[in-house]
gemmi code that builds the backbone of each chain (N, CA, C; Angstrom):
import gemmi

chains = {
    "A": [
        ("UNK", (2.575, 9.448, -2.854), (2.616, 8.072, -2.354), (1.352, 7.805, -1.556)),
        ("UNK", (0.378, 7.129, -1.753), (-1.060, 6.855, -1.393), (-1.140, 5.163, -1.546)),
        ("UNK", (-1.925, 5.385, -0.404), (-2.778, 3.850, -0.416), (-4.077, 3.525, -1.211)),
        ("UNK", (-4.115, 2.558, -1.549), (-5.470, 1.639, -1.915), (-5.637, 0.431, -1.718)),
        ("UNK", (-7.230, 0.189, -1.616), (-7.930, -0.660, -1.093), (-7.817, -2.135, -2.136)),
        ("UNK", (-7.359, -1.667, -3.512), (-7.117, -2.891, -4.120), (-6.975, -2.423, -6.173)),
        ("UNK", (-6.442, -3.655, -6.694), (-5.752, -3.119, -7.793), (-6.980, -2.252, -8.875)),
        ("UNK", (-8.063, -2.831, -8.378), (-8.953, -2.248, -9.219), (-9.473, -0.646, -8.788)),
        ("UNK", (-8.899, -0.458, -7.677), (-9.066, 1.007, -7.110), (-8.487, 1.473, -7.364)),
        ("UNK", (-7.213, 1.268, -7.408), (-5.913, 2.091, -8.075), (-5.861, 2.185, -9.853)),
        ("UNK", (-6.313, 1.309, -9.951), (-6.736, 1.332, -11.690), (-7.810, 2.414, -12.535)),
        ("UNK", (-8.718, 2.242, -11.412), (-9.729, 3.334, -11.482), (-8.857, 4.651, -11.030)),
        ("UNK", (-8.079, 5.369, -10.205), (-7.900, 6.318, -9.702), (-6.770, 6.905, -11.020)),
        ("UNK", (-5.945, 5.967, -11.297), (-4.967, 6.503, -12.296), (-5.579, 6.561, -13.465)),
        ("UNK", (-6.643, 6.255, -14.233), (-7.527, 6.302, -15.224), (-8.086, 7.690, -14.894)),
        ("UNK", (-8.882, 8.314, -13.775), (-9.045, 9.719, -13.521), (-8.319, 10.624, -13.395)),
        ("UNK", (-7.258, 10.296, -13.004), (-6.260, 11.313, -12.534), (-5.260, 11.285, -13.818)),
        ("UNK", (-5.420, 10.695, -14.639), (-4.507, 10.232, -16.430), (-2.516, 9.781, -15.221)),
        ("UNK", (-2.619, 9.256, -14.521), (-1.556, 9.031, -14.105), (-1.341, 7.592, -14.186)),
        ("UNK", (0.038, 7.140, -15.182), (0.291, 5.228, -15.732), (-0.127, 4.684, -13.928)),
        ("UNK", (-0.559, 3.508, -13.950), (-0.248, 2.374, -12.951), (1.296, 2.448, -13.071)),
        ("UNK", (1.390, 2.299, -11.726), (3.010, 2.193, -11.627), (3.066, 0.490, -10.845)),
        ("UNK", (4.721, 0.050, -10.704), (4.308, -1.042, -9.463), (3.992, -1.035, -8.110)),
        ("UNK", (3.101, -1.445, -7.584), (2.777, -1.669, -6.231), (3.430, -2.347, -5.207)),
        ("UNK", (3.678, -1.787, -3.912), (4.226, -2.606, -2.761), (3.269, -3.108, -2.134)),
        ("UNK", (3.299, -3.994, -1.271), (2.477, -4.759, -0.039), (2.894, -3.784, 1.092)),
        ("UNK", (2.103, -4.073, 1.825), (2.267, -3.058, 3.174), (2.942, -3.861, 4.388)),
        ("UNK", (3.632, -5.612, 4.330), (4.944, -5.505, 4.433), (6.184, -5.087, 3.930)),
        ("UNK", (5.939, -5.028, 2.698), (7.026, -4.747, 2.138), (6.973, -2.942, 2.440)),
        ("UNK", (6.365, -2.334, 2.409), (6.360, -1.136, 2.605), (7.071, -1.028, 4.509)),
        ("UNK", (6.054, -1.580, 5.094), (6.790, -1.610, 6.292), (8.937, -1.651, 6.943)),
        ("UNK", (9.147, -2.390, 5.754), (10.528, -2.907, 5.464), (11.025, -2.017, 4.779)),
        ("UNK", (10.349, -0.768, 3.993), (11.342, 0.029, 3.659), (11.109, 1.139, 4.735)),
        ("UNK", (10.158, 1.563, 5.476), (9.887, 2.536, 6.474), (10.965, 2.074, 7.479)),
        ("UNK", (10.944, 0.692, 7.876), (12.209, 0.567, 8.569), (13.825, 1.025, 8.346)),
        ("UNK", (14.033, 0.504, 6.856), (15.341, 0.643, 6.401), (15.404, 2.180, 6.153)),
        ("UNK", (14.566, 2.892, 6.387), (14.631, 4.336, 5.907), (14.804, 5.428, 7.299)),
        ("UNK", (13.864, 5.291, 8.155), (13.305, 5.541, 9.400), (13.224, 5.177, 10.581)),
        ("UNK", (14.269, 3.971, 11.191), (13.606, 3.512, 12.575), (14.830, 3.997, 13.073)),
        ("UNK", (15.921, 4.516, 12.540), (17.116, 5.194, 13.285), (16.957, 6.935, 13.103)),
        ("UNK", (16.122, 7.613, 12.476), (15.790, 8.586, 12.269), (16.220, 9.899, 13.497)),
        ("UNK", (15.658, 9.159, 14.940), (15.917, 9.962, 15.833), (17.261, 10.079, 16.865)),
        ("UNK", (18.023, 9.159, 15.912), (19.383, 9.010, 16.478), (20.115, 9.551, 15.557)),
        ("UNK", (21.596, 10.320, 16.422), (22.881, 11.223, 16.072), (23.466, 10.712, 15.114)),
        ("UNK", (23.710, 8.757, 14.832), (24.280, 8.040, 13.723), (23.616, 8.029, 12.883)),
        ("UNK", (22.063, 8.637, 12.133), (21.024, 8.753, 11.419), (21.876, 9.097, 10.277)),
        ("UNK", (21.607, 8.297, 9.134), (21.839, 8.877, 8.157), (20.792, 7.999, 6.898)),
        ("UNK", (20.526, 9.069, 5.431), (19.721, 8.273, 4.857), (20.461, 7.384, 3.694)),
        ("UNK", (19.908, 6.172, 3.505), (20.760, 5.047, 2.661), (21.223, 5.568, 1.253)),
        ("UNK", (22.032, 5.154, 1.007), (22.498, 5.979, -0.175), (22.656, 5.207, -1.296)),
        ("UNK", (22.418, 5.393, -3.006), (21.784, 4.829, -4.023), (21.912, 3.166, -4.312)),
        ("UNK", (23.005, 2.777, -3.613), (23.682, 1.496, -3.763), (22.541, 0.615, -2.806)),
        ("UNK", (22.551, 1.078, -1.568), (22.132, 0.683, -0.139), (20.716, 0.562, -0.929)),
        ("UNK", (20.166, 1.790, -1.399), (18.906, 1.388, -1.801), (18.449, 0.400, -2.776)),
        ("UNK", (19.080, 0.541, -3.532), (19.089, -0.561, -4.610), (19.252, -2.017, -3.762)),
        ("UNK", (19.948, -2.252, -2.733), (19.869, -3.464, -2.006), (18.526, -3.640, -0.831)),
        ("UNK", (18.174, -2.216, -0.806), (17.015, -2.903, 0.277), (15.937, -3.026, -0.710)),
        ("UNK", (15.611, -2.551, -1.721), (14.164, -2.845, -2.670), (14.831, -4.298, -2.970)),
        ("UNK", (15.568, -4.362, -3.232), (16.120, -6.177, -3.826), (15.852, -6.810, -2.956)),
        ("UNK", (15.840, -6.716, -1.438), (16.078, -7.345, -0.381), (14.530, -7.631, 0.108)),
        ("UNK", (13.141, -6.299, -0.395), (12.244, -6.757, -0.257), (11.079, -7.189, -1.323)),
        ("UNK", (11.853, -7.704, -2.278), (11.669, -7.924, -3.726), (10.766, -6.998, -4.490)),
        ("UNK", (11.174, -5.995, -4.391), (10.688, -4.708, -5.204), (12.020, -4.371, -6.511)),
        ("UNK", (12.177, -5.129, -7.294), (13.318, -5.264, -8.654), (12.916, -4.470, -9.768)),
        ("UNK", (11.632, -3.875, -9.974), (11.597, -3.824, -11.398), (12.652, -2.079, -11.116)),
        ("UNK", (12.786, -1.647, -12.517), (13.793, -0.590, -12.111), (12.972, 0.816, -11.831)),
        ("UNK", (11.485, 0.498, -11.546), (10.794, 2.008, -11.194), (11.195, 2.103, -9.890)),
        ("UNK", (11.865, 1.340, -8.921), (12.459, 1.195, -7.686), (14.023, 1.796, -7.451)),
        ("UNK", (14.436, 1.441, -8.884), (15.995, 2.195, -8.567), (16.508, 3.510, -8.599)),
        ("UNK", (16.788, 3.946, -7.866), (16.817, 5.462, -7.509), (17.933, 5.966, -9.264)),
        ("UNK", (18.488, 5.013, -9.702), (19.783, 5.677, -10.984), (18.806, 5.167, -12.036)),
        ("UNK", (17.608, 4.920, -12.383), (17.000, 4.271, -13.573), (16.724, 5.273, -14.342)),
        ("UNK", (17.005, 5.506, -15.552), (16.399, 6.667, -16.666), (15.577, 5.569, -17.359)),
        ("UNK", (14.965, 4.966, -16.986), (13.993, 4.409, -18.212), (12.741, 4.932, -17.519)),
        ("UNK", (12.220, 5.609, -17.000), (11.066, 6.089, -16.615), (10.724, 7.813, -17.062)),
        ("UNK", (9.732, 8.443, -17.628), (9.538, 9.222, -17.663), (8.758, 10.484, -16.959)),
    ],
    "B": [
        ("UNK", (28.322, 17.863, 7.097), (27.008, 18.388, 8.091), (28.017, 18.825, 9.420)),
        ("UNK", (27.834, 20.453, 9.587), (28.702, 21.171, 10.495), (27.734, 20.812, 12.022)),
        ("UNK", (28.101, 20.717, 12.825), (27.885, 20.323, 14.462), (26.861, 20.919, 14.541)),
        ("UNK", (26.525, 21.727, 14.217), (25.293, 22.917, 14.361), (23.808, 22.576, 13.867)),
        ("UNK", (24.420, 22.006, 12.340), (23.081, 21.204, 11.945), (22.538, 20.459, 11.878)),
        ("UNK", (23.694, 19.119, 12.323), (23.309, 18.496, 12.954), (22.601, 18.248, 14.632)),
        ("UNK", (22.643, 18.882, 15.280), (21.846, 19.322, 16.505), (20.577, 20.099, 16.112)),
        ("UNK", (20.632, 20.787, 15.416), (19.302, 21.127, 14.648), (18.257, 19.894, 14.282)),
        ("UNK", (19.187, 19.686, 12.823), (18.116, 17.994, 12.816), (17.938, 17.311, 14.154)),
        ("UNK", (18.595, 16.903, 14.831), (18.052, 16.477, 15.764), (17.237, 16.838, 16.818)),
        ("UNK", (17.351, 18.411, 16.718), (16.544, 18.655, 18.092), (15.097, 18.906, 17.196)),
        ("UNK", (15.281, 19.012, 16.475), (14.002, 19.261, 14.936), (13.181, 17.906, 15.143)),
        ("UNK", (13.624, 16.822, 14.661), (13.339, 15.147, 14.458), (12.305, 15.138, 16.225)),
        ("UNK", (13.289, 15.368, 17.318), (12.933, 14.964, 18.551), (11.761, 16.268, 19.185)),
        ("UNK", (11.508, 17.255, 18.261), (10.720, 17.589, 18.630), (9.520, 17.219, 18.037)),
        ("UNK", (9.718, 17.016, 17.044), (8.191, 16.286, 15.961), (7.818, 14.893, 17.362)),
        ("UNK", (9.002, 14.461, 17.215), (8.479, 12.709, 17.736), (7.874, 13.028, 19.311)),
        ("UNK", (8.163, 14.436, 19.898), (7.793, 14.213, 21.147), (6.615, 15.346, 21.636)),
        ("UNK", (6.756, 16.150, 20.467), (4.721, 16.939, 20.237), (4.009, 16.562, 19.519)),
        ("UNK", (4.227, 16.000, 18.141), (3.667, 15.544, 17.089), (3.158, 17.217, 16.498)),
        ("UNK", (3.674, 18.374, 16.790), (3.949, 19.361, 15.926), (5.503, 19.945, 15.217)),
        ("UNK", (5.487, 20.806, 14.419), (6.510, 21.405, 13.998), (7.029, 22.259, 15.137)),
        ("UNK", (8.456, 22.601, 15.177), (8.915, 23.808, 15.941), (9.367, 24.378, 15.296)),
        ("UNK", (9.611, 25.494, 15.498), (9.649, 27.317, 15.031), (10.978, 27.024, 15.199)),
        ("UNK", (11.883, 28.104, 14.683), (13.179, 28.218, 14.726), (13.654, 28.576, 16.225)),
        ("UNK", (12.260, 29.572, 16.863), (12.728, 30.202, 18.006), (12.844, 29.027, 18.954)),
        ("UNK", (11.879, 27.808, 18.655), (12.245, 26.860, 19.846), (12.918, 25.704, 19.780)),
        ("UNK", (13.323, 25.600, 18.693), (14.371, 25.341, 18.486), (15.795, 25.614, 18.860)),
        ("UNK", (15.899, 27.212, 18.577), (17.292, 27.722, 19.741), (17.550, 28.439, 20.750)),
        ("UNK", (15.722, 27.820, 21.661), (15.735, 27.901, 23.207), (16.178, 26.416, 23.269)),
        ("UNK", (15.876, 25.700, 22.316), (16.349, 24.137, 23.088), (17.507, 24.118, 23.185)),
        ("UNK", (18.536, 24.443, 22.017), (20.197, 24.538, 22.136), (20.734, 25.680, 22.473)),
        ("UNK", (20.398, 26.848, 22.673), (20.616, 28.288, 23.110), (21.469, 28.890, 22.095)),
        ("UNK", (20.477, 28.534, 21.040), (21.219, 29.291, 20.305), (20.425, 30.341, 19.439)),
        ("UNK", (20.636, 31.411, 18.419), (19.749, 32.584, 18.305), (18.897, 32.025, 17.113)),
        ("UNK", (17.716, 32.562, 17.041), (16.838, 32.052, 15.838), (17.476, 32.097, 14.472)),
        ("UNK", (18.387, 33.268, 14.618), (18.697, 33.244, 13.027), (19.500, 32.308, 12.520)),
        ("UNK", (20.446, 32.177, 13.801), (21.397, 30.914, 13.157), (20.666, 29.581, 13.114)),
        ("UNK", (19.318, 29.612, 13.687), (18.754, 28.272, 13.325), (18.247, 28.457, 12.135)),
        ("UNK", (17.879, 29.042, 11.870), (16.830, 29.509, 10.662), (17.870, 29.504, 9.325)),
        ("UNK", (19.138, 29.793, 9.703), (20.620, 29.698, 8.680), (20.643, 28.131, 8.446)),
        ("UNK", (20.717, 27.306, 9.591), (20.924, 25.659, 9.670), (19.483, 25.377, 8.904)),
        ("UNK", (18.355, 25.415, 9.300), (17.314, 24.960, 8.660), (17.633, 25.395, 7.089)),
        ("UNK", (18.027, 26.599, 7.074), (18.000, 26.465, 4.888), (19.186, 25.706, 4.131)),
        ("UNK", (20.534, 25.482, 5.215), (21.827, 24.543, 5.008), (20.925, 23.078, 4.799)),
        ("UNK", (19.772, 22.311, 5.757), (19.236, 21.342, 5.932), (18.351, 21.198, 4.754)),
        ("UNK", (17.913, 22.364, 4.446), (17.005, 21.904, 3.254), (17.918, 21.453, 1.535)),
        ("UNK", (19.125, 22.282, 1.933), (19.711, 21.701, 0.688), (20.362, 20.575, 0.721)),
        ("UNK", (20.287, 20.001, 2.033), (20.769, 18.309, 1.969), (19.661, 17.314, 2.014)),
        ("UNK", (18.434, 18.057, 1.894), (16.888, 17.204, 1.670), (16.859, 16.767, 2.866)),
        ("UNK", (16.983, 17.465, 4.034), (16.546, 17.061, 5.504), (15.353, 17.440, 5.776)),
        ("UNK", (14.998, 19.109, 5.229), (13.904, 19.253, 5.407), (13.664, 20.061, 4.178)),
        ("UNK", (11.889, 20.474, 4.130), (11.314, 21.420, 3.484), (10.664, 22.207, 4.154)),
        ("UNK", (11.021, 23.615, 3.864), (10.487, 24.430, 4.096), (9.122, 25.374, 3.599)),
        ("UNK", (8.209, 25.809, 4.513), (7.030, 26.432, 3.640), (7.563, 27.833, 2.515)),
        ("UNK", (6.389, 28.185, 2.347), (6.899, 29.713, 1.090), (7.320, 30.493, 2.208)),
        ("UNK", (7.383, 30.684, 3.375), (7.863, 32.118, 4.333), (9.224, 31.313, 4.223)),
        ("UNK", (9.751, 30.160, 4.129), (11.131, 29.824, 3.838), (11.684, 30.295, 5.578)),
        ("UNK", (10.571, 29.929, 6.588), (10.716, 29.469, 7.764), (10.466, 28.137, 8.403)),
        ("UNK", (8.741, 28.608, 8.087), (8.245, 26.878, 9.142), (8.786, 25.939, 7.666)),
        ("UNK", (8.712, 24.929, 8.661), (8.828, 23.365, 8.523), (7.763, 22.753, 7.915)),
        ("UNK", (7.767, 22.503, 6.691), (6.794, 22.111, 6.067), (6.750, 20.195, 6.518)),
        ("UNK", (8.174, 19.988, 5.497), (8.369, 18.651, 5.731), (9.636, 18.285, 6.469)),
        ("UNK", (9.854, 17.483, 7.298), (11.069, 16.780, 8.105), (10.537, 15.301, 8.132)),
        ("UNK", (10.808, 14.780, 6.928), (10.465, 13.437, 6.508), (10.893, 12.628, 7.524)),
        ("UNK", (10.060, 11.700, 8.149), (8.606, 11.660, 7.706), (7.349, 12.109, 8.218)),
        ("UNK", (8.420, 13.088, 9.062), (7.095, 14.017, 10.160), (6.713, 15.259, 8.469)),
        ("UNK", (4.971, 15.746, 8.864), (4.856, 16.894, 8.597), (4.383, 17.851, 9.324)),
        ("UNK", (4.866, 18.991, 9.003), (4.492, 20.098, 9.660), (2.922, 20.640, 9.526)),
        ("UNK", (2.288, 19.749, 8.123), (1.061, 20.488, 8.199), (0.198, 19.273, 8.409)),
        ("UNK", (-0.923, 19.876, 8.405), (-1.997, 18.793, 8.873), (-2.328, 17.287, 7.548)),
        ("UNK", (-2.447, 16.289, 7.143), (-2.560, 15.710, 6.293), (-3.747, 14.516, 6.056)),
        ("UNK", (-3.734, 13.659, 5.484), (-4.734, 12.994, 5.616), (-3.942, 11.410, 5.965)),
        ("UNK", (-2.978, 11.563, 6.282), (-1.802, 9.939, 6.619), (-1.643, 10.254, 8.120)),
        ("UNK", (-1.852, 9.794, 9.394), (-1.816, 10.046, 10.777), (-1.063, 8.928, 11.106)),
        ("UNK", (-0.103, 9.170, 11.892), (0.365, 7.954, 13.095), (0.132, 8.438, 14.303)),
        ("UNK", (-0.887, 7.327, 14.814), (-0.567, 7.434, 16.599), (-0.187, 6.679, 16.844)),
        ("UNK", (1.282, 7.428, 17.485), (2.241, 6.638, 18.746), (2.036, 7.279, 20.431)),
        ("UNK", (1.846, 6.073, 20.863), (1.821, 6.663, 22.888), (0.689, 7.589, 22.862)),
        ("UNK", (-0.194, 7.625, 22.239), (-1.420, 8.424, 22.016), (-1.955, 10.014, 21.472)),
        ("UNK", (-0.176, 9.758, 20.739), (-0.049, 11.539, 20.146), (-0.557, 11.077, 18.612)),
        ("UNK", (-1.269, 11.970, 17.798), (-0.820, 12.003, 16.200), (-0.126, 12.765, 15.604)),
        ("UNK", (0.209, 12.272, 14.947), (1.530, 12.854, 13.906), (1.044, 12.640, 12.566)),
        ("UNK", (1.085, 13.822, 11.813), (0.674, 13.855, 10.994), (2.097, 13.231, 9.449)),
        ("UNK", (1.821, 12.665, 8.842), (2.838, 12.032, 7.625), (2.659, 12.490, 6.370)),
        ("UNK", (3.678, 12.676, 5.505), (3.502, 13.230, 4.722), (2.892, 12.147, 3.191)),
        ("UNK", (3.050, 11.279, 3.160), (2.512, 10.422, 2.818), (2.237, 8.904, 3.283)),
        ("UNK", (2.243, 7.827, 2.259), (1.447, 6.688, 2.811), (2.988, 6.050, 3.445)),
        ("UNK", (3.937, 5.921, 2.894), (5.412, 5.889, 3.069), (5.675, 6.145, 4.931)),
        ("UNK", (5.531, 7.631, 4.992), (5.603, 8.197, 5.816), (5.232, 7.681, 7.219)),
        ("UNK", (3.996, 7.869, 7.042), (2.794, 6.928, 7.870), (3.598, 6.123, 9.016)),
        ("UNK", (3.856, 4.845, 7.659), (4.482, 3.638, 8.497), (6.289, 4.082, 8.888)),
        ("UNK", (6.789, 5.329, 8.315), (7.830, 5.866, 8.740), (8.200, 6.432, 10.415)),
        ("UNK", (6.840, 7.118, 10.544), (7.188, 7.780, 11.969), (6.761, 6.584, 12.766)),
        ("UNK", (6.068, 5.892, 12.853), (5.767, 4.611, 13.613), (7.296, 3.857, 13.796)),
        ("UNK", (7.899, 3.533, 12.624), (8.909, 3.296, 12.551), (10.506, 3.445, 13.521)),
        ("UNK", (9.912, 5.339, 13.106), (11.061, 6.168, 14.424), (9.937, 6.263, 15.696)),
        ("UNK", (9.346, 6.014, 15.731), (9.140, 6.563, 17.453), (8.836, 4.972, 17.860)),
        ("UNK", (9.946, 3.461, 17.432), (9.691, 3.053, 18.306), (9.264, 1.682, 17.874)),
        ("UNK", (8.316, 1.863, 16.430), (8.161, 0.459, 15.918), (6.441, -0.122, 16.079)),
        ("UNK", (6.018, 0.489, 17.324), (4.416, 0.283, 17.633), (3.660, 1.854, 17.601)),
        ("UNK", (2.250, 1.399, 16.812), (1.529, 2.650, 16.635), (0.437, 1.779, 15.994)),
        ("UNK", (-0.582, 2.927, 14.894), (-1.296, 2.780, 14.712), (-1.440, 3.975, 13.200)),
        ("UNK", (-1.904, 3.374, 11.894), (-1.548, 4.025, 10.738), (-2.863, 4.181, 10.456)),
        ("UNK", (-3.265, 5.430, 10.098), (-4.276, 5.876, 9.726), (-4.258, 6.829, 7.883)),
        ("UNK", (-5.176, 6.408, 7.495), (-4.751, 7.042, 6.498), (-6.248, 6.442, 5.422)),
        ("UNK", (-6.333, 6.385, 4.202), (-7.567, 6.237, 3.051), (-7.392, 5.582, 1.650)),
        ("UNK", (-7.840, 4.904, 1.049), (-8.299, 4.703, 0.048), (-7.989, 5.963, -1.058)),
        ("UNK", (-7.446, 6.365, -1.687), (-7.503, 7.887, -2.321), (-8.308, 7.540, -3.656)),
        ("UNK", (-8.786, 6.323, -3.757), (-10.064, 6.054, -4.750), (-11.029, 6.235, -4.308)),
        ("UNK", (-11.208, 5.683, -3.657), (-12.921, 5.112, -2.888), (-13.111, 5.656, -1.318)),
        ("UNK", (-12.160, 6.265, -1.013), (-11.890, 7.140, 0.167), (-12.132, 6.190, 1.549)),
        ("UNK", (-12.412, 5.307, 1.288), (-12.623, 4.328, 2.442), (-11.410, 4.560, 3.394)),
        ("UNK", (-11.351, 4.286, 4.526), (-10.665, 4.526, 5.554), (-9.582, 2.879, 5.784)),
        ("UNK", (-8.620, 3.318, 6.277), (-7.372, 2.484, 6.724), (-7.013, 2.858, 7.933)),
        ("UNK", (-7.093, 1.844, 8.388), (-6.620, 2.043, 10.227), (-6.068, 0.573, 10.794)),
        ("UNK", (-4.848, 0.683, 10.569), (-4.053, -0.750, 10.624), (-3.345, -0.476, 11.860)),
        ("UNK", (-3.128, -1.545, 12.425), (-2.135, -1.460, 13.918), (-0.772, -2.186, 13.745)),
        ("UNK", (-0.011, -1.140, 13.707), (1.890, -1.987, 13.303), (2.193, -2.613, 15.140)),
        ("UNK", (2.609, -3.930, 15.348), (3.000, -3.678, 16.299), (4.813, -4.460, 15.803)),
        ("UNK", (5.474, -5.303, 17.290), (6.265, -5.573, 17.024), (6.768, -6.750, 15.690)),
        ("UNK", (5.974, -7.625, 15.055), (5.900, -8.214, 13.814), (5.942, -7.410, 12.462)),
        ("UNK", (5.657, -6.139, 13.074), (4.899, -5.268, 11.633), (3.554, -5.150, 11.834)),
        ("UNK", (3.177, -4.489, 10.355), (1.414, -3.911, 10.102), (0.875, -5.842, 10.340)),
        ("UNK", (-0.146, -5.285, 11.122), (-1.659, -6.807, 10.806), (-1.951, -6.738, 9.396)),
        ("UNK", (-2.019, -8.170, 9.386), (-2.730, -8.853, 7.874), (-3.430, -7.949, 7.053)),
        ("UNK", (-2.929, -7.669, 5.866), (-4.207, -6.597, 4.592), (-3.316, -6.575, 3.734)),
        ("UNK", (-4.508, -6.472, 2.404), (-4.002, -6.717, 1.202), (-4.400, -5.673, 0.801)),
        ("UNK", (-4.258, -4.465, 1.643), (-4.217, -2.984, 0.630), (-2.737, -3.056, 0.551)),
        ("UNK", (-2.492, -1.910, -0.765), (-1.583, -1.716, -1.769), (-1.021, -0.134, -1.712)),
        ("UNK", (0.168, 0.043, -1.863), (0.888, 1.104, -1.404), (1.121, 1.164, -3.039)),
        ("UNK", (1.297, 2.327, -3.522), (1.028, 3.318, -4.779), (2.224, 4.302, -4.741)),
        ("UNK", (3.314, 4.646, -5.741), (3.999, 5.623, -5.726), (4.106, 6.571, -7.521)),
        ("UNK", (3.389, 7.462, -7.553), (3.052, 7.876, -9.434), (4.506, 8.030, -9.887)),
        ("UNK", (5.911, 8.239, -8.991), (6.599, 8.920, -9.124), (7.954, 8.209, -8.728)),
        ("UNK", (8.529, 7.528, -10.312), (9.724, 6.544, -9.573), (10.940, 7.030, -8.586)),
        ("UNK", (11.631, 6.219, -8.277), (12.385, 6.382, -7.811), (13.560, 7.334, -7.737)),
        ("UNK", (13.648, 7.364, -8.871), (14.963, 8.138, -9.441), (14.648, 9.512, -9.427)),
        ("UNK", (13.089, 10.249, -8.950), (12.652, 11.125, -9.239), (11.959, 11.843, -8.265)),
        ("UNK", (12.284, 11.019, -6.758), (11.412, 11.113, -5.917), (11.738, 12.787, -5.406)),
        ("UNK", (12.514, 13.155, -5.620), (12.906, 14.297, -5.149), (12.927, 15.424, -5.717)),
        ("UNK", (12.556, 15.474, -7.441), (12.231, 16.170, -7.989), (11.369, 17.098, -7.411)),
        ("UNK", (10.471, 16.778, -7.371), (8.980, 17.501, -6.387), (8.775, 17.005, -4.979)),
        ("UNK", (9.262, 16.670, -4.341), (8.920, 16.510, -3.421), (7.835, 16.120, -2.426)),
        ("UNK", (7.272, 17.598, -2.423), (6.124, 17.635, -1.796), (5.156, 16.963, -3.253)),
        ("UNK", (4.823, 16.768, -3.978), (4.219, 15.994, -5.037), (4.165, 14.722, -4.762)),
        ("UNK", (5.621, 14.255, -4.646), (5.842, 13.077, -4.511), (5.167, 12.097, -3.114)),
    ],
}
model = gemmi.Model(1)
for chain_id, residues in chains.items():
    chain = gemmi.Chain(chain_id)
    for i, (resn, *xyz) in enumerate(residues, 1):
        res = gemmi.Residue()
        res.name, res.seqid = resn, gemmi.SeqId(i, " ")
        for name, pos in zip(("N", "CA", "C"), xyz):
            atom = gemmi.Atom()
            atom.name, atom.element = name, gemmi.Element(name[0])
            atom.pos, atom.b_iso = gemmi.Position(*pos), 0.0
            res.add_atom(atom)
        chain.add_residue(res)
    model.add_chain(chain)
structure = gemmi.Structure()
structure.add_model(model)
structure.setup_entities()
């Protein structure tokens, strides 16, 4: 999981590295899953979201296509 | 999750967030008084519930998502410690747990250019860099440390 500076950097990097473009988040939207994942982390009620939950927070930060859903077999 | 390992994870989690290093098993059960081995028993119970990863000595603490144990190229400084992340995810993860304000450091893994964004209480400041994952969802755990 890595950052880039923009689609044509990441285009270039997966062209070297022979790895598909996958879909991209925004770094709010990334922020919004670091939350939903991590901001209770250091508390006793900590627990991590589980396949349903996830499937509602990528929906929730419009990340839909199904390379997001943790139950998707259409990816190889 | 038996009482045990859970106090583990936690005293595990709260020690990352409050050195910004890994702890050893041994200080770990000087923190709860309890003997290394039975931590070192809880840490391999923890790794099979994907709490943590462990290095090849199948002691230290590699990963305790989204702290890492080893040095990386994804940094959060919070309160003026860094913490090293295990990825770009991560990053904005421990910022996340320790609190919500920090500072995400991390690169370009094309063009190596540098990223140094400041999350405060709104979230990350304005940028139209792009967060990258080779490795869907459904799979994130396959490899792990890959991922």
């Amino acid at each position: 999981m890595l950052f880039f500076r923009s689609e044509e950097r990441l285009e270039e990097w997966c062209r070297t590295c022979g790895e598909p473009v996958r879909p991209t988040a925004t770094l709010p939207q990334l922020w919004g899953l670091a939350k939903a994942w991590y901001s209770t982390r250091l508390r006793r009620d900590s627990r991590r979201p589980q396949p349903d939950e996830i499937r509602s927070i990528f929906g929730r930060l419009g990340l839909t296509d199904d390379f997001w859903d943790p139950r998707a077999d259409t990816f190889g | 999750m038996p009482d045990v390992d859970l106090e583990v994870k936690l005293a595990v989690y709260r020690h990352f967030a409050g050195t910004a290093r890994r702890p050893s098993a041994g200080e770990i059960g000087a923190t709860l008084g309890l003997p290394g081995d039975e931590v070192l028993a809880s840490f391999r119970r923890l790794v099979g519930k994907r709490v943590l990863v462990l290095d090849d000595d199948g002691a230290s603490i590699r990963m305790a998502p989204p702290f890492s144990g080893i040095p990386t190229q994804h940094v959060a400084v919070v309160e003026g410690r860094e913490h090293f992340a295990n990825c770009a995810w991560d990053v904005f993860g421990i910022v996340a747990a320790c609190g919500g304000r920090g500072t995400a450091l991390s690169r370009c893994e094309q063009s190596r250019e540098p990223l140094e964004l400041e999350i405060g209480n709104d979230g990350p400041e304005a940028s139209d860099w792009l967060f990258h994952s080779a490795v869907p969802a459904a799979r994130w755990w396959d490899d792990i440390v890959f991922t």
